[in-house]
C-alpha positions in Angstrom: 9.3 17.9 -5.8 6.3 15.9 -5.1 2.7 17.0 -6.8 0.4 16.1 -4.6 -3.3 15.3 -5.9 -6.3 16.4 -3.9 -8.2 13.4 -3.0 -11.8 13.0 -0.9 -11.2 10.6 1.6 -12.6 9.3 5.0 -10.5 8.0 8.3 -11.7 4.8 9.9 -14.1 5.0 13.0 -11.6 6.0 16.0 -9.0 8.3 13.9 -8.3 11.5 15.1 -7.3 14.2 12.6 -8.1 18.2 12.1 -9.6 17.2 8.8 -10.4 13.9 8.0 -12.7 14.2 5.0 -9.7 15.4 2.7 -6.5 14.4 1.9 -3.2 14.2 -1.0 -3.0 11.2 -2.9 1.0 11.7 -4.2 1.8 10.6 -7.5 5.8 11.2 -7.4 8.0 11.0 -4.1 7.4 12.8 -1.2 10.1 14.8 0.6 9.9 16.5 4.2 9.0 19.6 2.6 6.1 18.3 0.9 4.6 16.7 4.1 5.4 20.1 5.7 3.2 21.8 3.4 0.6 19.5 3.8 0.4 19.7 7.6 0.2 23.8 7.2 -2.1 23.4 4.9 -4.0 21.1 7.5 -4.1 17.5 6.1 -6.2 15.1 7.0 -4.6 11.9 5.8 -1.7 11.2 2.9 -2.3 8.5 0.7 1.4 6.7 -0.7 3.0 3.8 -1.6 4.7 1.3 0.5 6.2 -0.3 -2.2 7.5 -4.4 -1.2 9.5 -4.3 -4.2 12.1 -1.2 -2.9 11.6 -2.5 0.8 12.2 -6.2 0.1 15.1 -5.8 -2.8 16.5 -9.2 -1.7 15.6 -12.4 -0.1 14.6 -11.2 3.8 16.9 -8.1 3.4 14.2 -5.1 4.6 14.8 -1.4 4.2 12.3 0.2 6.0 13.9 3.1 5.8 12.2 5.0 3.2 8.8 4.8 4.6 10.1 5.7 8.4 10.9 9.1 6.7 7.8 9.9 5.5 5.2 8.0 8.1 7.6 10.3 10.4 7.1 13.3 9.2 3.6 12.8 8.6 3.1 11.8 12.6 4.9 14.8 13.3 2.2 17.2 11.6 -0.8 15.8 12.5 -1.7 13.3 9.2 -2.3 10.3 8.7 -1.4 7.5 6.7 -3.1 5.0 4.0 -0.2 3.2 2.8 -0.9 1.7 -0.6 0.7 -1.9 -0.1 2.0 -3.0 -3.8 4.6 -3.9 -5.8 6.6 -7.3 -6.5 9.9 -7.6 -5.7 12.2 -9.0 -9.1 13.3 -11.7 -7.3 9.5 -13.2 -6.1 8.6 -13.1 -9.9 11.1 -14.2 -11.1 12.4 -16.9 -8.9 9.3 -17.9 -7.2 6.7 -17.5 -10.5 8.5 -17.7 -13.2 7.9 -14.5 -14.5 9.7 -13.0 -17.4 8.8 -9.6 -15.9 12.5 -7.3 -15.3 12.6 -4.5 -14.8 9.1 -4.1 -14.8 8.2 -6.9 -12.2 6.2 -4.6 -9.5 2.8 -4.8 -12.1 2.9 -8.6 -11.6 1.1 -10.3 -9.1 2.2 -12.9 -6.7 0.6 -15.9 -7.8 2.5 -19.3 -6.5 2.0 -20.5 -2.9 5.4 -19.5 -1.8 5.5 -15.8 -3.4 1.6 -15.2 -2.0 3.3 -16.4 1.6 6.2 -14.1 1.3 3.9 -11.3 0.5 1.4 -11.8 3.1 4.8 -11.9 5.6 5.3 -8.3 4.1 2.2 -7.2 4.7 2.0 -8.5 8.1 5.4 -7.4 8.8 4.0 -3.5 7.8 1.1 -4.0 10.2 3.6 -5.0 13.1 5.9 -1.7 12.2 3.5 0.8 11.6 0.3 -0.1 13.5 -0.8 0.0 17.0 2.0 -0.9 19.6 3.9 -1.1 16.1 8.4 -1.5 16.5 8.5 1.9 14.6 6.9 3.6 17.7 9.0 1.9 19.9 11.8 2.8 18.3 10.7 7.0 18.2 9.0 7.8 21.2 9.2 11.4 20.9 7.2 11.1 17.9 3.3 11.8 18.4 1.7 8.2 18.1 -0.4 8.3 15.0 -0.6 4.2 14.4 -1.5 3.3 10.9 -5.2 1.8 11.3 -6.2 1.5 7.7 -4.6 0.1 4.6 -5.4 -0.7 0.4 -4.1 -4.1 -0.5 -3.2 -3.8 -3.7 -3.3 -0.8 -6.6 -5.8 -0.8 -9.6 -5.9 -4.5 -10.7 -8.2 -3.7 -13.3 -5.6 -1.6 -15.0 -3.5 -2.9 -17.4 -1.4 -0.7 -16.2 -0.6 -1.8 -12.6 -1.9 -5.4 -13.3 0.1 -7.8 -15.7 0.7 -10.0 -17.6 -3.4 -9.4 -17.9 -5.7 -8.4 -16.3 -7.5 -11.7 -14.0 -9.9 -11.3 -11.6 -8.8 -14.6 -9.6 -5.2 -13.8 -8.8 -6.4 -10.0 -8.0 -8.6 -11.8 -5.6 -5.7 -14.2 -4.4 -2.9 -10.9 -4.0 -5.8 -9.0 -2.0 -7.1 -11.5 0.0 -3.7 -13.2 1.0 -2.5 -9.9 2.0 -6.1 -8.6 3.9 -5.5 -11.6 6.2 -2.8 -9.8 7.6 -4.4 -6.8 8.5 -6.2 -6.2 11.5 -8.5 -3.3 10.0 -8.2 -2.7 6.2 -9.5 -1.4 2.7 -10.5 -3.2 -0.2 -7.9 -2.4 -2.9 -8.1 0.5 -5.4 -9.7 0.1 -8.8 -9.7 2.1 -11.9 -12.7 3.7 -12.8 -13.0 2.4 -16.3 -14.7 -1.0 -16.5 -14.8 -1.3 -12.3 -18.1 -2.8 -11.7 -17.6 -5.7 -14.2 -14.2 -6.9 -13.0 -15.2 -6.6 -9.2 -17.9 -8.8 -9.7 -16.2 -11.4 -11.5 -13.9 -11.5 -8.2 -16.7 -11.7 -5.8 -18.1 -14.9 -8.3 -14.4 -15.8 -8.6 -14.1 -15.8 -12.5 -10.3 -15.9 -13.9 -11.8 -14.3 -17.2 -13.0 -11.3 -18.1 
């Protein structure tokens, strides 16, 4: 059972929801009756991870089928959704950037022309899915149409936990902007609270070093 984590939020200009200033950020996996609870319990907006690592497990093989669960049962209560885009596949790392990474490979970022391509085709291929006019709707017209309008690139790249081999300001810049590109309305990605201010602005300067 998921344990959801209270979380101050705010929609983007145009988002309709009973109570937009509040949210759950979930820090395990969600399950129907988890989203249930939220929606009587009058959620705004669910913050979770569409993780490109369990959708893309293979080369151009996508299982969406994870996410449709929950950004369905979150449409059908009312809340919406700030996916958290993140997480390399085994495969890009390895393959593509020569990490030695497995089995921990999601905390590295793509870093070589071709994996930062694949990922931005991720990205944009979540914008086209879940977005406005997205397939998903298309494909679930009863559902209410509550179009994903808002996304994180990215997840605490100035963690050492979420960011490896170390932590570099210029390929966190390189993973977020590669992947903002794609996105039509978005939000900067997430950072930890500890030492924040000194790594963002080495990636607005463009420093590689800490």
């Amino acid at each position: 059972c998921a344990v959801p984590a209270l979380l101050g939020l705010a929609l983007s200009a145009g988002a309709a929801s009973a109570h937009p200033s509040w949210g759950v950020s979930s820090q395990t996996p969600l399950g129907a009756a988890d989203i249930a609870r939220m929606g009587q319990a009058k959620v705004g907006m669910l913050r979770t991870l569409f993780s490109w690592s369990t959708v893309e497990q293979a080369p151009g093989a996508r299982d969406w089928g994870a996410i449709d669960a929950i950004v369905a049962e979150a449409a059908g209560r009312g809340i919406e959704v700030l996916p958290v885009l993140y997480g390399t596949p085994a495969w890009i790392a390895e393959r593509l950037d020569r990490r030695r990474c497995a089995p921990g490979c999601d905390v590295y970022p793509p870093c070589s022309d071709a994996a930062l391509r694949a990922w931005r085709r991720f990205v944009a291929d979540a914008v086209r899915r879940y977005g406005r006019g997205g397939t998903f709707w298309e494909q679930h017209p009863a559902l209410p149409k509550r179009p994903i309008v808002a996304r994180q690139v990215w997840h605490a790249q100035n963690s050492p936990a979420f960011f490896a081999p170390r932590l570099s300001p210029g390929e966190s810049t390189s993973a977020v902007m590669t992947g903002a590109r794609a996105i039509e309305r978005r939000m900067s990605a997430g950072l930890q609270p500890t030492s924040w201010v000194k790594f963002f602005r080495r990636c607005l300067t463009g420093s590689r070093r800490l």
